[in-house]
N, C-alpha and C positions, 0 to 999 in steps of 0.2 A: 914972282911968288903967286900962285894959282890959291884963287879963296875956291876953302871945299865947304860946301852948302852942307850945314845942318838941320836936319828935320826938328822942328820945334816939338818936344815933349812938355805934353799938357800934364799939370798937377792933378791929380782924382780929386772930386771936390768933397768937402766933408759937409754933407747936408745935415739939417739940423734935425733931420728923423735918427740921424745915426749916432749922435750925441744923446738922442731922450734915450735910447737903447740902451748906449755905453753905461749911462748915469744906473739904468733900473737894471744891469747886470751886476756893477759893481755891490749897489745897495742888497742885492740878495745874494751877494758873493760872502759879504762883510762878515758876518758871525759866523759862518766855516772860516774864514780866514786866521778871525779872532781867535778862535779856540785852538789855533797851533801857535800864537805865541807866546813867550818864556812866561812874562810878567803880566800878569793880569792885577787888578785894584781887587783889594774884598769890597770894596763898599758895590761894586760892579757885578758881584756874582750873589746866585737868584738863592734867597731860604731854603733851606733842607725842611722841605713840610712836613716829611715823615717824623722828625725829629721836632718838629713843633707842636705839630697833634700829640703827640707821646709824652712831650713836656706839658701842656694841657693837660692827658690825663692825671700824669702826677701829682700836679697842683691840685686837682679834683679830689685827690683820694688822700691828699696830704691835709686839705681843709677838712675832709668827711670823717678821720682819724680826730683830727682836732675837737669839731664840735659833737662828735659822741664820745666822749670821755670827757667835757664840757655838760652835756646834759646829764651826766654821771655822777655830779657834782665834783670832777675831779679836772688837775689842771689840762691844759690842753697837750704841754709837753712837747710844743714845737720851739726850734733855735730858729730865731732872727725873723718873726711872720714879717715885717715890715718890708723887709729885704725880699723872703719868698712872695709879698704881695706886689712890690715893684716889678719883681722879672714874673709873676703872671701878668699884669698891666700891658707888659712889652708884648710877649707871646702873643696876648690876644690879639694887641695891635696888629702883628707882623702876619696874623692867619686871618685877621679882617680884612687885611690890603690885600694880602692874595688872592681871597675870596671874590673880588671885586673884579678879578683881571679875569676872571671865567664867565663866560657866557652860561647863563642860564637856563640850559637846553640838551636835551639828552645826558647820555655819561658825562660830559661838562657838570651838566647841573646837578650832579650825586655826589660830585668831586668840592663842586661850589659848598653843597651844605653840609657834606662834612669838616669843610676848614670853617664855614661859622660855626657848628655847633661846637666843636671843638675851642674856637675863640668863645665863646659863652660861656662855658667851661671853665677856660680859664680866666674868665674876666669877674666872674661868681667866686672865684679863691682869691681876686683881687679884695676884694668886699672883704668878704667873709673872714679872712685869714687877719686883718688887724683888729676885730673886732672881740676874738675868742678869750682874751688874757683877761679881757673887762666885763664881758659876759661870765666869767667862771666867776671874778669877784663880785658881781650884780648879782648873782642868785644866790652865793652862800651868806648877802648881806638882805635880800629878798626873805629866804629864809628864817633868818633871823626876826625880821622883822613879822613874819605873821604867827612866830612863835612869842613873839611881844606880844600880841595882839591876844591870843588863846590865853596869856597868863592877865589879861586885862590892863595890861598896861598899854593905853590907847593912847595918850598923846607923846611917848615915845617911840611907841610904830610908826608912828606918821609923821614924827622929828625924822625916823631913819630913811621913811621911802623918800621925802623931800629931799636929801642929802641925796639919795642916787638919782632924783629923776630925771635929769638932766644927761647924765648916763642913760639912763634907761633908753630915752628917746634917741638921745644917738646913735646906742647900737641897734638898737629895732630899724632904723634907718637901714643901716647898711647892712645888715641881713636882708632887710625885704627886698633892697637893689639886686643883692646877692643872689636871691631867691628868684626875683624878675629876669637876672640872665640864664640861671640855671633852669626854669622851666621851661623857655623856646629850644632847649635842647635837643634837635632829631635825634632820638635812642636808634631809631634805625638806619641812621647816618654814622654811627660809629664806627672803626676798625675791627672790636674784638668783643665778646661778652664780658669781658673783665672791664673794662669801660662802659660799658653798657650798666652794669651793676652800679659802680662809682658814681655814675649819672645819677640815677635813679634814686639812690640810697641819700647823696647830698643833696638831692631837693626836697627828701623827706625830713631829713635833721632840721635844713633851712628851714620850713615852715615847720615844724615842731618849737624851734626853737623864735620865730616871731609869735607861734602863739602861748609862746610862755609868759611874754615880756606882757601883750596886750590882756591875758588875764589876769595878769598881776595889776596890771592899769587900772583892770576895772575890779578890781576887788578893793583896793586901796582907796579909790573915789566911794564907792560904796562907805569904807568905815570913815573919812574926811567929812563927807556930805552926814553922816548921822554922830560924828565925835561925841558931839552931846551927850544925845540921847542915850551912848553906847556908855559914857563917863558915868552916867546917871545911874544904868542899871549896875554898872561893875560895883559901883560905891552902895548898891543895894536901895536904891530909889526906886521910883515911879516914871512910866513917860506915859502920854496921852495914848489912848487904842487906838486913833488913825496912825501916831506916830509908829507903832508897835508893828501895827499890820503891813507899813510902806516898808520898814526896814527888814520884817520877816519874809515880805515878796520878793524885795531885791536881791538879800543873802541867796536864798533859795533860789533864783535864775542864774548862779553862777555856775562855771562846769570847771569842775575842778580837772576834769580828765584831760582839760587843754594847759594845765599848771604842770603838765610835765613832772620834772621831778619834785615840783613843789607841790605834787595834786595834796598828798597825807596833810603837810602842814595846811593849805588853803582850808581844805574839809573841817579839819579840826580847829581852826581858830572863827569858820563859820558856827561850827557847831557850839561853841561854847560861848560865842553870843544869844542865837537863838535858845540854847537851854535856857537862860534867861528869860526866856517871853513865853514863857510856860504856860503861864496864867493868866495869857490875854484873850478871851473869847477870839474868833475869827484870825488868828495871827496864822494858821497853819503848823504850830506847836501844842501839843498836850502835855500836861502834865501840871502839877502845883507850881505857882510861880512864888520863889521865897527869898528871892535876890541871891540865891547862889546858882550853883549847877545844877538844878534839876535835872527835868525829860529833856531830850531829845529833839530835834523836828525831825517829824516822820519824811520831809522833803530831804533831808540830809543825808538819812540812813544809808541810799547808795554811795552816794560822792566818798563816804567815808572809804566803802568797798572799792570803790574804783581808783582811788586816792592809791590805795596798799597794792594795789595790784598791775600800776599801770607806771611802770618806769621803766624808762626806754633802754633800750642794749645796743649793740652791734647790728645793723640791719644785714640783710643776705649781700652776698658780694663786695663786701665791706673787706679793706686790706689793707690791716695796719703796715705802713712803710718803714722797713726794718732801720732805718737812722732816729725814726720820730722815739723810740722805746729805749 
């Protein structure tokens, strides 16, 4: 038996430049791959942002529906704001993170600040939206209380602000937060005019409606800090001329035009204290002072006009959402 010689065949060798290869083709093969097969994970697939921003504006114009018809002195007329203020909370979140993964730089960075502003957006109806139910009962108990006040009954007004103030500061709280995200909002980063509007409009309600809360603050400190003196006159007494002049200056620096729907009642239960100090030389009031309602302070006269004339409506662009009615 004859041995027949075989030629030795050599193995190709796999060098290790042709493995860095393989690895960085497979790695940018993978997500083409992925996308043709059956079952993919939700938790794996990327936010529909278009539908995020959108639900954003809703929430914007669902809260901006709420707090003007709130400043209305009427209820706000939303089902379940606790629930609509969770899933804005989420919204915001889910177009903050997005926001984060764009580079800050050309078309990128128009894209970036329209998912935050849209996240601000919606994170301002987070705020804002649990707040509306106790704002509508805090102004018609507000109310109340500085029509106590004009009828001279002083240390019941200020039994009733005490009972809400605790309220009071809360919601002023979360309006101003409310208000803090809603004005970093790019108007010019929006999708549509109609967003744009809602923008705009619920950063004007928001700050209408903190400075409702903070003139009522400082009205109500006003009559607390002179209870007295203000007891004194109702009951048809005397108070000292410093005392008269300090409580007719303060009255008189209030702006009742920032009391919103409360401007009439603010004016008028200023004005029916100062008619009271009618008769004090230097007080900035004329007229006989006789322990009832006299004159007038000539500092009053407009508050009274601007009081009647200045309650808020529907801003432009404003769209009531056909479920909230």
């Amino acid at each position: 038996m004859m041995y027949r010689w075989k030629p030795e065949v050599k193995r190709p060798r796999i060098r290790r430049r042709h493995i860095l290869w393989l690895l960085i083709l497979l790695g940018l093969l993978a997500p083409f791959i992925a996308s043709f097969m059956p079952f993919r994970h939700a938790e794996s697939e990327e936010p529909d942002l278009a539908e995020l921003m959108a639900k954003a504006a809703m929430y914007a114009n669902q809260s901006l529906h709420g707090i003007t018809r709130v400043l209305d002195l009427l209820s706000p007329g939303i089902d379940d704001p606790q629930g609509l203020a969770a899933s804005a909370y989420k919204v915001s979140k889910l177009l903050e993170a997005e926001s984060h993964k764009i580079i800050e730089s050309g078309f990128s960075g128009l894209i970036r600040r329209a998912l935050l502003s849209y996240s601000n957006m919606s994170m301002a109806s987070a705020y804002a939206l649990p707040s509306l139910d106790k704002l509508h009962i805090i102004l018609l108990n507000l109310s109340r209380a500085l029509s106590l006040v004009e009828e001279c009954k002083i240390d019941e007004a200020i039994s009733l602000y005490k009972s809400l103030q605790g309220e009071v500061s809360d919601v002023k709280q979360n309006l101003t937060t409310a208000l803090e995200h809603s004005v970093i909002v790019d108007l010019d980063s929006l999708l549509s005019l109609d967003h744009k509007d809602i923008a705009l409009n619920l950063t004007k309600k928001l700050r209408e409606a903190v400075l409702v809360l903070r003139e009522a603050e400082r009205f109500f400190t006003i009559i607390e800090q002179y209870r007295d003196s203000i007891n004194k006159l109702c009951g048809g007494g005397n108070i000292s001329k410093s005392e008269a002049e300090s409580l007719a200056k303060d009255l008189m620096g209030i702006n009742p035009r920032q009391a919103g729907p409360l401007a009439y009642n603010e004016a008028s239960a200023a004005r029916s204290i100062l008619a009271r100090l009618g008769g004090y030389p230097g007080s900035g009031v004329h007229g006989q002072y006789s322990g009832g309602q006299g004159g007038q302070s000539t500092g009053m006269g407009n508050s009274q006009q601007s009081g009647q004339g200045y309650m808020p409506g529907e801003g432009a662009g404003y769209r009531a959402p056909p479920s909230d009615d």
